[in-house]
mmCIF file as Biopython writes it, N, C-alpha, C and O atoms, coordinates in Angstrom:
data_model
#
loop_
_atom_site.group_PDB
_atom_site.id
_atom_site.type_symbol
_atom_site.label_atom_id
_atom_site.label_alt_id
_atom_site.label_comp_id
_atom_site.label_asym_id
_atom_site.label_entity_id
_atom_site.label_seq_id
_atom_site.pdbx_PDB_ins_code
_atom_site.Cartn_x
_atom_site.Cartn_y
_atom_site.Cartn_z
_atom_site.occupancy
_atom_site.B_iso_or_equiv
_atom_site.auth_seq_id
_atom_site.auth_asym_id
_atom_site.pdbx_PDB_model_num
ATOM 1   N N  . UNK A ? 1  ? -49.802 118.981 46.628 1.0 0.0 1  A 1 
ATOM 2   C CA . UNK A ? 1  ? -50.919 119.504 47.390 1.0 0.0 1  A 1 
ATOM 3   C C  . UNK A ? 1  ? -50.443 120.157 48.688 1.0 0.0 1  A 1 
ATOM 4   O O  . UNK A ? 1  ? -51.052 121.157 49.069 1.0 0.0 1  A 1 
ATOM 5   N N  . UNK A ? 2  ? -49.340 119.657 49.457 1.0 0.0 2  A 1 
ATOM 6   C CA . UNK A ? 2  ? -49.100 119.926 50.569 1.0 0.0 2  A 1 
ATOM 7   C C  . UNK A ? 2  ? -48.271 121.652 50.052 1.0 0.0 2  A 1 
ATOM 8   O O  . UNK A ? 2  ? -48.449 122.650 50.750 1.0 0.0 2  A 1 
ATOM 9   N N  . UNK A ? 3  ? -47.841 121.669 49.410 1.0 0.0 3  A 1 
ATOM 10  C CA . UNK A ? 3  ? -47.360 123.069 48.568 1.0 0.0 3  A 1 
ATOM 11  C C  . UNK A ? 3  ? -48.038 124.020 48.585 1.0 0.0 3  A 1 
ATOM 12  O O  . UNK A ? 3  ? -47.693 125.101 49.063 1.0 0.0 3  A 1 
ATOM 13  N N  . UNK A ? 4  ? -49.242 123.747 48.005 1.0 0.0 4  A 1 
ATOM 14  C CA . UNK A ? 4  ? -50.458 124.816 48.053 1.0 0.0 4  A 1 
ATOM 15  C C  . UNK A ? 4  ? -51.029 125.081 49.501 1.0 0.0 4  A 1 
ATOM 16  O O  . UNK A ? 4  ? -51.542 126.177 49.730 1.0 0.0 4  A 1 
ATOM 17  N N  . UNK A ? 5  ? -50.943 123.881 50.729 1.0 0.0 5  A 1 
ATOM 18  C CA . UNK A ? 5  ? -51.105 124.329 51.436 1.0 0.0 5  A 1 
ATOM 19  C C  . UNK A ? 5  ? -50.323 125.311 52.537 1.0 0.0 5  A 1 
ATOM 20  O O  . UNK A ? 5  ? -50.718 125.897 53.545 1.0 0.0 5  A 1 
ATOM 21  N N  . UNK A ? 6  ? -48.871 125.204 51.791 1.0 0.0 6  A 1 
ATOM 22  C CA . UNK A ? 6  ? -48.173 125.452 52.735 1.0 0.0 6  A 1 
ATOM 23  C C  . UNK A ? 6  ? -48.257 127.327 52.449 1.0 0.0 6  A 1 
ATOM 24  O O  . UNK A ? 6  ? -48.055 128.131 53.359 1.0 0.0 6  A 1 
ATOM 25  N N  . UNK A ? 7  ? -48.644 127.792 50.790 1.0 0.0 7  A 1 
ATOM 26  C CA . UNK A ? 7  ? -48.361 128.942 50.116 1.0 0.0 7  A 1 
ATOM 27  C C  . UNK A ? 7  ? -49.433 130.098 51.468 1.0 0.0 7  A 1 
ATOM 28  O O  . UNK A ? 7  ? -49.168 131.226 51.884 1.0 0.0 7  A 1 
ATOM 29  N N  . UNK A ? 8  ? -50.510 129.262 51.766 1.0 0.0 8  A 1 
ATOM 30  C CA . UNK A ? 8  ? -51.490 129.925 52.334 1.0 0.0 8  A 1 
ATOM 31  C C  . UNK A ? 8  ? -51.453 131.182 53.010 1.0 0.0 8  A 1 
ATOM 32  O O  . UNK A ? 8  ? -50.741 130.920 53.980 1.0 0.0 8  A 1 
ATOM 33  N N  . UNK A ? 9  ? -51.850 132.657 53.124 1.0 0.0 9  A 1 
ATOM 34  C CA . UNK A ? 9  ? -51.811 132.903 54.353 1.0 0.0 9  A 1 
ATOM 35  C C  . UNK A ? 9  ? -52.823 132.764 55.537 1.0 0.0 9  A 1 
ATOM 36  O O  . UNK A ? 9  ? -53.572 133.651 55.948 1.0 0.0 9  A 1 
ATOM 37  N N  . UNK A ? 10 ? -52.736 131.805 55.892 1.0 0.0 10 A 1 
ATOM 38  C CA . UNK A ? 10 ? -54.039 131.311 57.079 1.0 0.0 10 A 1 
ATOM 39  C C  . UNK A ? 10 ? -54.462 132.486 57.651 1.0 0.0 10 A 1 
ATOM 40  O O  . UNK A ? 10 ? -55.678 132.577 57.482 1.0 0.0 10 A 1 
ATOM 41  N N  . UNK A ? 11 ? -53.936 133.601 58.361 1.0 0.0 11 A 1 
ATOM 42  C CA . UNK A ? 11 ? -54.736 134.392 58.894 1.0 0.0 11 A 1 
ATOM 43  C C  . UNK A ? 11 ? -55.737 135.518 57.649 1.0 0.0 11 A 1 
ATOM 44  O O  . UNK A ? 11 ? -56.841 136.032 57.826 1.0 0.0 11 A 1 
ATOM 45  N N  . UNK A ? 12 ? -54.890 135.587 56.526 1.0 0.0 12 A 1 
ATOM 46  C CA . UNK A ? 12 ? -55.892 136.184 55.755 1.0 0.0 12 A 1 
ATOM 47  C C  . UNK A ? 12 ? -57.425 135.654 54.501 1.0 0.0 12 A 1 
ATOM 48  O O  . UNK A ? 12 ? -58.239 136.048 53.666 1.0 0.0 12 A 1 
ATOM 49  N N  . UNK A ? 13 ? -56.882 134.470 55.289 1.0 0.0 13 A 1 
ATOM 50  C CA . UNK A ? 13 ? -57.836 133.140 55.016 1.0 0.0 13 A 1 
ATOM 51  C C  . UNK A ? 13 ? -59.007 133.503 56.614 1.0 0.0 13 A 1 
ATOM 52  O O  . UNK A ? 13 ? -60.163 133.809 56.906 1.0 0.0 13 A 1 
ATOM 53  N N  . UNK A ? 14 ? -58.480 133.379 56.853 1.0 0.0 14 A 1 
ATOM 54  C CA . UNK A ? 14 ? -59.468 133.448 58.523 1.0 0.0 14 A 1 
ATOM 55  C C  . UNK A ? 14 ? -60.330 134.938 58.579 1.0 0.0 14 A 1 
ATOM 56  O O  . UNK A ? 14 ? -61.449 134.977 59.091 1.0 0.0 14 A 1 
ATOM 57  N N  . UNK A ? 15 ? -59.887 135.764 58.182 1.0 0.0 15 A 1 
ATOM 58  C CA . UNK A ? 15 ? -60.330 136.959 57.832 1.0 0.0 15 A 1 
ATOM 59  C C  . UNK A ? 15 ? -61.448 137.031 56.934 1.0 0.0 15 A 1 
ATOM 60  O O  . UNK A ? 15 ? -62.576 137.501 57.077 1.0 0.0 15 A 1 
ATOM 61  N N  . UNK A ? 16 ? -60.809 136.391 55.860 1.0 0.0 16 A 1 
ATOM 62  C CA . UNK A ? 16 ? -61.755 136.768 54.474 1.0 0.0 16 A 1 
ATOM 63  C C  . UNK A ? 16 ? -63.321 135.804 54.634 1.0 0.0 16 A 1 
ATOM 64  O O  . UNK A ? 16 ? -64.411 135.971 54.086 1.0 0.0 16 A 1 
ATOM 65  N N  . UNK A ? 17 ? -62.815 134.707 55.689 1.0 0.0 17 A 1 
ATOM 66  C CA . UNK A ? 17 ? -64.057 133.906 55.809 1.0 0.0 17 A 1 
ATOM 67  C C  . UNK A ? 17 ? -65.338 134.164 57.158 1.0 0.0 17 A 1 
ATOM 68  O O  . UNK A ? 17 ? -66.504 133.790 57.291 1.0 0.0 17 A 1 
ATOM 69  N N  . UNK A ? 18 ? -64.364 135.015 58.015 1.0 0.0 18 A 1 
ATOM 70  C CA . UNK A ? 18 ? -65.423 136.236 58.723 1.0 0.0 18 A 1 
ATOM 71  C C  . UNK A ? 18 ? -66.050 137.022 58.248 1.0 0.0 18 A 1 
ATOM 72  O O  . UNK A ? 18 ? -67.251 137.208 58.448 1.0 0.0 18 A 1 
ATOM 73  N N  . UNK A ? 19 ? -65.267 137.678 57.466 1.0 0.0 19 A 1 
ATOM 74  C CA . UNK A ? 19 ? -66.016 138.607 56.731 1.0 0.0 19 A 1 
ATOM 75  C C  . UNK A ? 19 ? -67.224 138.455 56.099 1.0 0.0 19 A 1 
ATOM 76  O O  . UNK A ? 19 ? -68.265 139.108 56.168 1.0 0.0 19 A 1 
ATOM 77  N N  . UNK A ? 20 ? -66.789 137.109 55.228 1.0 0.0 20 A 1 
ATOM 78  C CA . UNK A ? 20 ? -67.942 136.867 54.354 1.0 0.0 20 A 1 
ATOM 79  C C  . UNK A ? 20 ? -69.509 136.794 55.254 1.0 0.0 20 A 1 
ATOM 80  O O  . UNK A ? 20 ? -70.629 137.288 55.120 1.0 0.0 20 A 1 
ATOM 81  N N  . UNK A ? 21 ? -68.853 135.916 56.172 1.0 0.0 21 A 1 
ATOM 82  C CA . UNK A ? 21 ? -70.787 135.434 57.586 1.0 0.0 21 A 1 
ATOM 83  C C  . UNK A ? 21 ? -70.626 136.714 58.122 1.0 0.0 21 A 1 
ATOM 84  O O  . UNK A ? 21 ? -71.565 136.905 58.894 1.0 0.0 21 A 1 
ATOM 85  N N  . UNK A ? 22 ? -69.910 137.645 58.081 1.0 0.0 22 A 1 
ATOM 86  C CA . UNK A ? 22 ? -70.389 138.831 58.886 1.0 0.0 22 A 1 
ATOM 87  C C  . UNK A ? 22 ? -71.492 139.638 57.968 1.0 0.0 22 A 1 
ATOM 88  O O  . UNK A ? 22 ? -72.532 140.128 58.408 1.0 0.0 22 A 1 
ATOM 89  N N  . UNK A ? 23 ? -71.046 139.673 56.592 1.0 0.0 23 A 1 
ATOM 90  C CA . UNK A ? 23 ? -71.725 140.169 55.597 1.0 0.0 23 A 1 
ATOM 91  C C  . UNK A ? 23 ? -72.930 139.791 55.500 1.0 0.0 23 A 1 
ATOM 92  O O  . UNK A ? 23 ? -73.935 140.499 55.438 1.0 0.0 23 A 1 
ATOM 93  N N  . UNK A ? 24 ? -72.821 138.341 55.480 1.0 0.0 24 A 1 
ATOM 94  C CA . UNK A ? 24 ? -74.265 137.582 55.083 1.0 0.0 24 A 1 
ATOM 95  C C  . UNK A ? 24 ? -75.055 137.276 56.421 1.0 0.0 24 A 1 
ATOM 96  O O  . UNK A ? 24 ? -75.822 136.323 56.284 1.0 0.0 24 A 1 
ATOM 97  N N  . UNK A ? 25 ? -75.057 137.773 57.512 1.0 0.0 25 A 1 
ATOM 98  C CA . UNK A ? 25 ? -75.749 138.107 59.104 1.0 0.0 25 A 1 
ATOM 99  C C  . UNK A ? 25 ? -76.007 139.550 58.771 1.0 0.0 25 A 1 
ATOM 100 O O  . UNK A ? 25 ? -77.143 140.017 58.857 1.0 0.0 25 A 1 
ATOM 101 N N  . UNK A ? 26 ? -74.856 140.341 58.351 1.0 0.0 26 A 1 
ATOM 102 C CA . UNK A ? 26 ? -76.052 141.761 58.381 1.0 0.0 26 A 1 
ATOM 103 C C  . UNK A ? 26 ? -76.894 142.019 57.099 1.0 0.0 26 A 1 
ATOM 104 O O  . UNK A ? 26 ? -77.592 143.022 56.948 1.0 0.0 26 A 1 
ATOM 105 N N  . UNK A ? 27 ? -76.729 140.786 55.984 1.0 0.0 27 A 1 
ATOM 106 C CA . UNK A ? 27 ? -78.013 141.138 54.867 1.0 0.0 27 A 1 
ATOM 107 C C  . UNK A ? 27 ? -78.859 140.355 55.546 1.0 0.0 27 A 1 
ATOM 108 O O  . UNK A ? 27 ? -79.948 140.612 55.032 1.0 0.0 27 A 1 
ATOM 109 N N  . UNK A ? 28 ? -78.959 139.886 56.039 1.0 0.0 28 A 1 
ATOM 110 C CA . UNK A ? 28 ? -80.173 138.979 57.218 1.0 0.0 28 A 1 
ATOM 111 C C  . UNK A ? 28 ? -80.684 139.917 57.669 1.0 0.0 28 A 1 
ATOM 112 O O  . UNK A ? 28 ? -81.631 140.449 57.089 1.0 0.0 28 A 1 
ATOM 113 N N  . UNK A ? 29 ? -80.208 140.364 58.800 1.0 0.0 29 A 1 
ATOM 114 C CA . UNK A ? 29 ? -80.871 140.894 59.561 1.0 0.0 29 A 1 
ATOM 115 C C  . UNK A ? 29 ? -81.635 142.360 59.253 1.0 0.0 29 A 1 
ATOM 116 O O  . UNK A ? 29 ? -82.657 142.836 59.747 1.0 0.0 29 A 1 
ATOM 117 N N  . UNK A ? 30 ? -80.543 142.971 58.044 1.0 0.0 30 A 1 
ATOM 118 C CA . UNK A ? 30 ? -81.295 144.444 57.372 1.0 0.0 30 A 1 
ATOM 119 C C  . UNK A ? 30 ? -81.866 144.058 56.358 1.0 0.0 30 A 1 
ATOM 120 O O  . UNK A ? 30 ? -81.872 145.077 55.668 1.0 0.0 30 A 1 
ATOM 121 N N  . UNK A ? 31 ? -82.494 143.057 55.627 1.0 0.0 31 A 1 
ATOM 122 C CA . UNK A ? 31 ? -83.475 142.608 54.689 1.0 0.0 31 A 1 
ATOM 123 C C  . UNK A ? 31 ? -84.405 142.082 55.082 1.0 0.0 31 A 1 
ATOM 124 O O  . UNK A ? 31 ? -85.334 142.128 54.276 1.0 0.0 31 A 1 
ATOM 125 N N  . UNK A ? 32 ? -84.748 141.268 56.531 1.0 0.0 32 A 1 
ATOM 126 C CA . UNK A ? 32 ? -85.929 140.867 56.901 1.0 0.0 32 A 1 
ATOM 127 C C  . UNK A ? 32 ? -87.018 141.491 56.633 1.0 0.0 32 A 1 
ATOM 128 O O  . UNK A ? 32 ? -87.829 141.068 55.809 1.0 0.0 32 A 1 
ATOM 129 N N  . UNK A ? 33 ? -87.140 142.397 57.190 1.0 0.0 33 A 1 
ATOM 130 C CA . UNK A ? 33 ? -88.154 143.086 57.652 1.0 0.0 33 A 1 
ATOM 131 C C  . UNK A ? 33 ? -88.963 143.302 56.088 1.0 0.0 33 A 1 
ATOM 132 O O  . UNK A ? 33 ? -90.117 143.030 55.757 1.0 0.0 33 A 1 
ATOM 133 N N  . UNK A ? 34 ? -87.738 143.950 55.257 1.0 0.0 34 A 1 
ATOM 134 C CA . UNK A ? 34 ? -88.378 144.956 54.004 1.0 0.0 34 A 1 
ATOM 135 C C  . UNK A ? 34 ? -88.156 143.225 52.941 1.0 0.0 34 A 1 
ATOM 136 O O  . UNK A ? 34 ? -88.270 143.425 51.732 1.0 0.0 34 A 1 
ATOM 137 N N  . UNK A ? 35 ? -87.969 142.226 53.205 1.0 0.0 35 A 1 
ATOM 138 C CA . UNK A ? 35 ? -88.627 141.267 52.755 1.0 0.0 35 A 1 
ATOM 139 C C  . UNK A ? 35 ? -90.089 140.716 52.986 1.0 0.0 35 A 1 
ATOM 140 O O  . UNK A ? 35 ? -90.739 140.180 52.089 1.0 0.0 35 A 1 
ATOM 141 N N  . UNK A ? 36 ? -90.588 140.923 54.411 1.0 0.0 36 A 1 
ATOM 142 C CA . UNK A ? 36 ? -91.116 140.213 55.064 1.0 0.0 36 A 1 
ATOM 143 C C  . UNK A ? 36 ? -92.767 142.007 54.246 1.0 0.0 36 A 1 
ATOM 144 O O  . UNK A ? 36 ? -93.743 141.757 53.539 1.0 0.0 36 A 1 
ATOM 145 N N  . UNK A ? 37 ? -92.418 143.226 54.690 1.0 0.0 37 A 1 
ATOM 146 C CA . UNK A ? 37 ? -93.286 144.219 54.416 1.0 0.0 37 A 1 
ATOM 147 C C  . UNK A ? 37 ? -93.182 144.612 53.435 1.0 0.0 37 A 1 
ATOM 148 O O  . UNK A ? 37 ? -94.314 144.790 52.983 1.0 0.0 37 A 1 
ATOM 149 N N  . UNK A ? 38 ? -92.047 145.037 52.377 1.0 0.0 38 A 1 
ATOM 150 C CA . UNK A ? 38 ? -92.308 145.261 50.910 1.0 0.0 38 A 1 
ATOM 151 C C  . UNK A ? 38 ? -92.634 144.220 49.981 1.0 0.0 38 A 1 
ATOM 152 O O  . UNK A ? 38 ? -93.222 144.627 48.979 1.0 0.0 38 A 1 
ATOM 153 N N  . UNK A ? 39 ? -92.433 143.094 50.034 1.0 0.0 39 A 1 
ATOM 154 C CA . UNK A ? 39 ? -92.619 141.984 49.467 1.0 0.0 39 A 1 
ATOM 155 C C  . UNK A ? 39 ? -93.297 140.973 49.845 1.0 0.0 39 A 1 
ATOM 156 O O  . UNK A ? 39 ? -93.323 140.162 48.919 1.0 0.0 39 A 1 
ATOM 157 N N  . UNK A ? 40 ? -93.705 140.708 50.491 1.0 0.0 40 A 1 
ATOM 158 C CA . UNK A ? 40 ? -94.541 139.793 51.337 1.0 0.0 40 A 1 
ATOM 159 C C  . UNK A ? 40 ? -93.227 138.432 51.121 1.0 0.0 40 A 1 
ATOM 160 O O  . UNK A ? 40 ? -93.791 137.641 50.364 1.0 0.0 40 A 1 
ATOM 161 N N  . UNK A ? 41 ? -92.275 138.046 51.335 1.0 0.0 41 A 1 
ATOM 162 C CA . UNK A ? 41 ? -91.634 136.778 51.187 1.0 0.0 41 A 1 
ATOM 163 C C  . UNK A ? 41 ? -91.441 136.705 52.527 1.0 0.0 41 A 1 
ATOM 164 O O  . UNK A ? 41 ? -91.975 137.447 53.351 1.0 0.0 41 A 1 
ATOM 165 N N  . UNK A ? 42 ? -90.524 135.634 52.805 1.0 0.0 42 A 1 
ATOM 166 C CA . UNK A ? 42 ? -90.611 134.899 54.082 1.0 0.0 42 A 1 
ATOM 167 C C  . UNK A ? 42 ? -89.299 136.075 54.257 1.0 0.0 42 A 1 
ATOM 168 O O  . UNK A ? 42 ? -88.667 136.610 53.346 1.0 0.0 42 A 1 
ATOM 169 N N  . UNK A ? 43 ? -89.109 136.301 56.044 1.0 0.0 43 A 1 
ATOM 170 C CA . UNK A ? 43 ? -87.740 136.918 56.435 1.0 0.0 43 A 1 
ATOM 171 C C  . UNK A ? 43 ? -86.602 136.145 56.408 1.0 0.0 43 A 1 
ATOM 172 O O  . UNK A ? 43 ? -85.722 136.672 57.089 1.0 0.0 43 A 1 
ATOM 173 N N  . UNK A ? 44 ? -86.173 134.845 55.770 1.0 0.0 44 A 1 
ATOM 174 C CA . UNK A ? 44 ? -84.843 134.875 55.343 1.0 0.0 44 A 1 
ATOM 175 C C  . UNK A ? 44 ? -84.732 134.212 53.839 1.0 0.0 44 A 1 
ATOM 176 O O  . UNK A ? 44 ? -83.998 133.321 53.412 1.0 0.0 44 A 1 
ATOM 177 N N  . UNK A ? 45 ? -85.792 135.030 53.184 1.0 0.0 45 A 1 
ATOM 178 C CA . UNK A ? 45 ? -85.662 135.107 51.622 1.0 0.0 45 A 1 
ATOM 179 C C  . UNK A ? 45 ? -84.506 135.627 50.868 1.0 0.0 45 A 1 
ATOM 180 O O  . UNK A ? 45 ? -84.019 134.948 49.965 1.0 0.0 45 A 1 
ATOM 181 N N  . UNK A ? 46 ? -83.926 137.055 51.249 1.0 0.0 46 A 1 
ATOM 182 C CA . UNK A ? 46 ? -82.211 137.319 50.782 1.0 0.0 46 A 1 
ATOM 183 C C  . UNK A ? 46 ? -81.367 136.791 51.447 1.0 0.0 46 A 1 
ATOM 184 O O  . UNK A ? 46 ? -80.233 136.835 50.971 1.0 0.0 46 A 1 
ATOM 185 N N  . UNK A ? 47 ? -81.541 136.103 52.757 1.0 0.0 47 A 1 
ATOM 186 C CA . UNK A ? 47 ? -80.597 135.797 53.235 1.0 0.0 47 A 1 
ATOM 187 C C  . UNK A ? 47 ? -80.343 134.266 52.866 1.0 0.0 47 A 1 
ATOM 188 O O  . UNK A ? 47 ? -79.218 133.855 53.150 1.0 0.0 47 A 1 
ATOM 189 N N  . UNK A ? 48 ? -81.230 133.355 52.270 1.0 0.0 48 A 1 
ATOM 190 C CA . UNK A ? 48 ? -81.105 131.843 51.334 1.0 0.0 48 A 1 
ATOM 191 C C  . UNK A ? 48 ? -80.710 132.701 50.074 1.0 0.0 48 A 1 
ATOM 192 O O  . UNK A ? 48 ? -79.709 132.291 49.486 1.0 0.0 48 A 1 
ATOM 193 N N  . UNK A ? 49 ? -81.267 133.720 49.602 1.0 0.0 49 A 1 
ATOM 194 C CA . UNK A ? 49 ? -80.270 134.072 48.104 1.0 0.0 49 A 1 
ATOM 195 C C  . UNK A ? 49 ? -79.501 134.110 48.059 1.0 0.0 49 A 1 
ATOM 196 O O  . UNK A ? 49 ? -78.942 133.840 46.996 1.0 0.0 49 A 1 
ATOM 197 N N  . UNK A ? 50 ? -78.622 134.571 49.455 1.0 0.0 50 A 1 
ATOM 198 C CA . UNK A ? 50 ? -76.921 135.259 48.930 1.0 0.0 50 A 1 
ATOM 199 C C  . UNK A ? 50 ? -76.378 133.846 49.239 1.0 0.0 50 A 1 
ATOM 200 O O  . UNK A ? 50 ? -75.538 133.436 48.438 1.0 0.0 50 A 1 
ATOM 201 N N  . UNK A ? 51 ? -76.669 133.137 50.130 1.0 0.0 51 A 1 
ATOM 202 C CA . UNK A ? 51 ? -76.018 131.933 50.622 1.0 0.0 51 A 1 
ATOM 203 C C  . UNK A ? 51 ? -75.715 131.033 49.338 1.0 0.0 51 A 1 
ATOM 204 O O  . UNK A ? 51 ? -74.660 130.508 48.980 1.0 0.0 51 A 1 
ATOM 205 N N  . UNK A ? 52 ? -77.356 131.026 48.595 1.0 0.0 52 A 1 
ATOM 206 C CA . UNK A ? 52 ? -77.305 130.668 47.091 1.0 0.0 52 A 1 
ATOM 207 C C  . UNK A ? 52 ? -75.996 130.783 46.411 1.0 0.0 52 A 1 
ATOM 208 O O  . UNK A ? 52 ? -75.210 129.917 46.025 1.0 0.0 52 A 1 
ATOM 209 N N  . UNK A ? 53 ? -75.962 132.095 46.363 1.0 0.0 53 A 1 
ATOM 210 C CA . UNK A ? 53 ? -74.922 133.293 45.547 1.0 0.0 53 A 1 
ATOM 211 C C  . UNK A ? 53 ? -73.565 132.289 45.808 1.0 0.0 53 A 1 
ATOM 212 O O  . UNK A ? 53 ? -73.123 131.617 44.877 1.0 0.0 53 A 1 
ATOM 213 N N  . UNK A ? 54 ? -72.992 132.257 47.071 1.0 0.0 54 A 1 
ATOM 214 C CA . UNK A ? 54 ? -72.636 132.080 47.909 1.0 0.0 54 A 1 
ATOM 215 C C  . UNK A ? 54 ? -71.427 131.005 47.227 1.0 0.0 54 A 1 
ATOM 216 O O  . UNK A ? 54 ? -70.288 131.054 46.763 1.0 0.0 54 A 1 
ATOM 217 N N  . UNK A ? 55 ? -72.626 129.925 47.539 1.0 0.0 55 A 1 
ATOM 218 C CA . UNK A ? 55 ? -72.020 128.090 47.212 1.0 0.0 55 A 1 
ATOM 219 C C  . UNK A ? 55 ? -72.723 128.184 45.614 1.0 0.0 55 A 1 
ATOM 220 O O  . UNK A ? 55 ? -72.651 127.221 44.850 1.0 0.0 55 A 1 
#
């Protein structure tokens, strides 16, 4: 186990896991609205989907 941890590259580990909440903050914030007015659902209806997606 300590092997696999050692293979890591931590910073492109640290990266890839920004990325991801950066992604899933701007489908938040640019789906609210056209959740909330094209659809009548609550404003963080895509943003519990992708999280879904997600885990």
């Amino acid at each position: 186990m300590k092997k696999v941890f050692k293979l890591l590259d931590y910073p492109l580990v640290f990266s890839l896991i920004v990325t991801i909440i950066f992604g899933i903050l701007m489908m938040y914030s640019a789906s609210s609205i056209v959740a909330v007015k094209n659809y009548g659902y609550s404003g963080d209806f895509f943003f519990r989907s992708q999280l879904n997606k997600l885990f």
